[in-house]
C-alpha positions in Angstrom: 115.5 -30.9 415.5 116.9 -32.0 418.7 119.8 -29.4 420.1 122.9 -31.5 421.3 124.1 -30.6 424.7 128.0 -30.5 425.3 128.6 -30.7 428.6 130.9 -28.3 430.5 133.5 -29.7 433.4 134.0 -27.6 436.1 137.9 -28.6 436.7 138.9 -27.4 440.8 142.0 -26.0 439.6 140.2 -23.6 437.6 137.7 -22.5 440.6 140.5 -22.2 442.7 142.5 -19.5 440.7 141.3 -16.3 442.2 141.8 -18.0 445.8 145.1 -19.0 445.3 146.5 -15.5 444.0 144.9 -14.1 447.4 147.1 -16.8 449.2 149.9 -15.9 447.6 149.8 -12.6 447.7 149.2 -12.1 451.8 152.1 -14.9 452.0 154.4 -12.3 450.3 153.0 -9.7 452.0 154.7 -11.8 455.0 151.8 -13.5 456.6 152.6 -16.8 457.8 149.6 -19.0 458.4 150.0 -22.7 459.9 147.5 -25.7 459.9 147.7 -28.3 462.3 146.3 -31.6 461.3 145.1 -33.9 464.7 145.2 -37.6 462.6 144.4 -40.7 464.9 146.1 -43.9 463.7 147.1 -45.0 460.5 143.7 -45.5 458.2 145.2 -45.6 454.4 142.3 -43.1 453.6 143.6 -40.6 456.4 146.8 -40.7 455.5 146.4 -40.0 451.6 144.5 -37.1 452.4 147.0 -35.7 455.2 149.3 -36.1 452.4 147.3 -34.1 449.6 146.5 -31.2 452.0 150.5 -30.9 452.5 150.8 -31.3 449.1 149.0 -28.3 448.1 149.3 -26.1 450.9 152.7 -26.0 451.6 154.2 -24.5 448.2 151.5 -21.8 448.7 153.9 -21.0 451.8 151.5 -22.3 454.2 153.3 -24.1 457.2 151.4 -27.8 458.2 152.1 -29.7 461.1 151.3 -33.0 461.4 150.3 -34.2 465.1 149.9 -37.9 465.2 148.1 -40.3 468.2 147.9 -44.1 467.8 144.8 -45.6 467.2 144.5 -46.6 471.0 145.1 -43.6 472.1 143.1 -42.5 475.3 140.2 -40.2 475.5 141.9 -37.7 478.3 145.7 -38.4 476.0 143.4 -37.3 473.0 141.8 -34.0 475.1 144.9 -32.7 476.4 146.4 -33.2 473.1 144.1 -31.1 471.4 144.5 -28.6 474.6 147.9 -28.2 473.3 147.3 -27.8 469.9 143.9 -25.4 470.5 146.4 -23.1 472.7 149.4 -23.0 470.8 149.7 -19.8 469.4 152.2 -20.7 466.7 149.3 -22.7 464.9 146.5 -20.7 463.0 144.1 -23.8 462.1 143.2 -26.7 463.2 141.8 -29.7 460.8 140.7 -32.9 463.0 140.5 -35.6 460.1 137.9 -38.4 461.0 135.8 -40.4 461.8 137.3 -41.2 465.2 138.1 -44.4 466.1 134.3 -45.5 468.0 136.0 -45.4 471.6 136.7 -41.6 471.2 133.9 -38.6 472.1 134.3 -35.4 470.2 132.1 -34.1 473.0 135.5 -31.9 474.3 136.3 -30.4 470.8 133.3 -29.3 469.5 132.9 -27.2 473.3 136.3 -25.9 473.1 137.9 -25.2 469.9 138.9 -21.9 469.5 136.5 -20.2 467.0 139.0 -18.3 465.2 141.5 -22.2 464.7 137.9 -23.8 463.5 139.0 -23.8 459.8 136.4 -26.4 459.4 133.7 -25.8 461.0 133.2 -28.1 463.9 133.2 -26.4 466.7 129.7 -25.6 468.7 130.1 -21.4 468.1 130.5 -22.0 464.7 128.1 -24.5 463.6 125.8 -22.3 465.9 126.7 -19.2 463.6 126.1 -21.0 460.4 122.3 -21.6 461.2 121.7 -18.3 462.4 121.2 -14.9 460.6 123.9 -12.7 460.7 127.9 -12.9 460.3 128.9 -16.3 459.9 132.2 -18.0 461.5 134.2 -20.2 458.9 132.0 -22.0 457.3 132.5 -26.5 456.5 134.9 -26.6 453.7 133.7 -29.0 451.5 129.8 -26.6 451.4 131.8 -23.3 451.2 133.3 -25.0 448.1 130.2 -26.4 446.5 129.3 -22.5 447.0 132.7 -21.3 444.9 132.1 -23.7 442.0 128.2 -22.1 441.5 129.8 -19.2 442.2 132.6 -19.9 439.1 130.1 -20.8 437.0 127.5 -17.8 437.4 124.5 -20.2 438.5 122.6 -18.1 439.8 120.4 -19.9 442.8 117.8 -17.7 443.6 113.9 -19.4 442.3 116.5 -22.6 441.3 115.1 -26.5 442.4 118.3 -28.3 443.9 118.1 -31.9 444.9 120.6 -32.5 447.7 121.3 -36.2 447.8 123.0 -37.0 450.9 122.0 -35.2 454.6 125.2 -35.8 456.3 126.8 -33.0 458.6 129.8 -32.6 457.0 128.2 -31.6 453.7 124.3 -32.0 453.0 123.1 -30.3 456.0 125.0 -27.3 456.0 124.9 -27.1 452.2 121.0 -27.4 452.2 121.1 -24.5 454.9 123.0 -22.0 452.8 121.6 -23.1 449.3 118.1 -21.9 450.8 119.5 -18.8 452.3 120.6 -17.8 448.9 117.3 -18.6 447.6 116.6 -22.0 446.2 114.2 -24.8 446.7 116.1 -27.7 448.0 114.5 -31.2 448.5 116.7 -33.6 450.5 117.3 -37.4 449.3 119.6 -39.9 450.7 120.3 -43.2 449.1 117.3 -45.0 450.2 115.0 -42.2 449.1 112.2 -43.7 447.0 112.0 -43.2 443.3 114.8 -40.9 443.4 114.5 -40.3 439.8 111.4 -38.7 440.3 113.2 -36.3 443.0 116.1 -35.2 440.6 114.9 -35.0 437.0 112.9 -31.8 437.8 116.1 -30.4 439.4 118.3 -27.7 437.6 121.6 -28.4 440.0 122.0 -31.7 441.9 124.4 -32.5 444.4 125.2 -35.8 445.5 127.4 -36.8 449.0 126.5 -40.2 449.6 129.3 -42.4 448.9 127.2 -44.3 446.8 129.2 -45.8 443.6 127.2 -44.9 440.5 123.7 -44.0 442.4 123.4 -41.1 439.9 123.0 -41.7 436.5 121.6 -40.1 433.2 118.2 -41.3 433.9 118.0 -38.6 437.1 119.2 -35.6 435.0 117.0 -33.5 433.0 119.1 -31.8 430.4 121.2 -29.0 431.1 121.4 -29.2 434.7 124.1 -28.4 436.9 125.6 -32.0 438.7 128.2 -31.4 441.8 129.6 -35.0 442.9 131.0 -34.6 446.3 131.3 -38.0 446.8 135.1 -39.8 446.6 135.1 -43.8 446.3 137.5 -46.3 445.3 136.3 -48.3 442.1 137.0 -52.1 441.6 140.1 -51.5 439.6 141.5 -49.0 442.5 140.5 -45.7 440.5 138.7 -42.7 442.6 135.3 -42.0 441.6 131.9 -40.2 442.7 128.9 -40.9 443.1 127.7 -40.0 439.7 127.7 -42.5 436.3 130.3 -39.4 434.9 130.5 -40.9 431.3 127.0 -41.1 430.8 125.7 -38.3 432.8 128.0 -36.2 430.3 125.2 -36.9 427.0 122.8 -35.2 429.6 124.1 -32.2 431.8 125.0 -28.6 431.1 127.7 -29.1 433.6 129.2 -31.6 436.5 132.5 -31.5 438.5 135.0 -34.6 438.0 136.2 -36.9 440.5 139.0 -36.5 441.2 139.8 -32.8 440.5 136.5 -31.4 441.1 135.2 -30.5 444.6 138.1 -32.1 446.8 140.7 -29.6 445.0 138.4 -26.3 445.4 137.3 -27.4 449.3 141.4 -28.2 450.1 142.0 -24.5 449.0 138.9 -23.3 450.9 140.8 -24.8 453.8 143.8 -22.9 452.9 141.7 -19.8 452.7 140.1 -20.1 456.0 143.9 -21.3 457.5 145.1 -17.6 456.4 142.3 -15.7 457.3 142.6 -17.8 461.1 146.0 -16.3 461.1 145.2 -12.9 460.1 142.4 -12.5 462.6 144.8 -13.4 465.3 147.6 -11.0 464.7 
């Protein structure tokens, strides 16, 4: 007799309770953190996410201010800018939102950012720290919060097979970095891996940030697994989805995250974790 599998959803507002008591409770405790967000121009994608982030983090008590360039801005305007904003005491964290516009070099950022603003990873001496052995700096906010929702769910990585769709640097790299040093077996696909089936269905958690529409389906998951979608897209009726078939991946996995609600809701309160721990190790 064939056992039916009901799938779990891992919501991001459940994975974020025990965060955002902490937050709470070192805001009352009268810590006052503050995020500065560098956004260049006026990209619609930019700007709903600048939006979210305020959203969320300011009822938590968390101060954000916005600093805004145009789109043509210079590279030495967009430098000293971030001079100002990398020495002002007064701001804890510092989220750069990209991609830049193609005339602009990070180049100056990633050397100088102050370790201790660098809720986000970005900097050199952080990313540095994250491939090496020993006490990390903050680690990217999107992997730290792939790490919370295994984390929620008790999935236990050690001897696990993860296939990591997607090798990017915001997410698949640093995510495949940790996931080994906490004992898995990762393979790494992309979208244009061959027979990617074959990579996945052996897999017992996959994670997939490729903004791919639909490139994961039931035919990749063996039953049971664990599916984390990282990826947020615009369907053709305007809706946000992932990167995974959700409906019918659901008659297959043991769990999966949703888009939206999933992964983007647990790594915005990463940021606001890492945004009052910046402030707290600068006092």
């Amino acid at each position: 007799m064939e056992v039916k599998i009901v799938v779990q959803i891992i919501k991001g507002m459940d994975v974020i309770q025990p965060i955002k008591q902490v937050i709470i409770q070192s805001i009352e405790n009268g810590i006052k953190p503050c995020l500065g967000i560098i956004r260049i121009g006026n990209r619609s994608s930019e700007i709903s996410y600048e939006k979210s982030v305020i959203k969320q983090l300011q009822p938590l008590g968390i101060v954000v201010e916005s600093i805004v360039l145009p789109e043509d801005v210079t590279q030495e305007m967009f430098d000293q800018t971030f001079d100002d904003v990398n020495q002002n005491s007064s701001i804890n964290g510092i989220l750069l939102l990209k991609p830049l516009p193609q005339h602009l070099s990070i180049d100056y950022v990633e050397k100088n950012i102050d370790p201790l603003k660098d809720v986000d990873c970005i900097g050199n001496v952080n990313m540095s720290k994250l491939y090496k052995d020993g006490k990390k700096g903050f680690l990217p906010c999107t992997a730290e919060a792939v790490l919370e929702i295994l984390e929620h769910i008790n999935f236990d990585l050690v001897g696990k097979k993860v296939a990591l769709v997607g090798f990017g640097m915001v997410i698949g790299r640093p995510a495949a970095h940790l996931l080994v040093e906490r004992g898995a077996t990762v393979t790494i696909c992309h979208k244009d891996t061959k027979d990617l089936v074959k990579e996945c269905i052996d897999a017992d958690l996959i994670i997939v940030a490729t903004g791919v529409i639909g490139l994961i389906s039931s035919q990749h998951v063996k039953p049971g697994a664990v599916i984390v979608d990282v990826g947020i897209n615009v369907d053709e009726n305007g809706k946000l989805c992932g990167d995974v078939c959700y409906d019918a991946v659901q008659s297959v996995a043991g769990y999966i995250t949703p888009v939206p609600g999933g992964v983007g809701t647990v790594t915005t309160y990463t940021l606001a974790k890492h945004t009052l721990n910046a402030c707290i190790m600068q006092k």
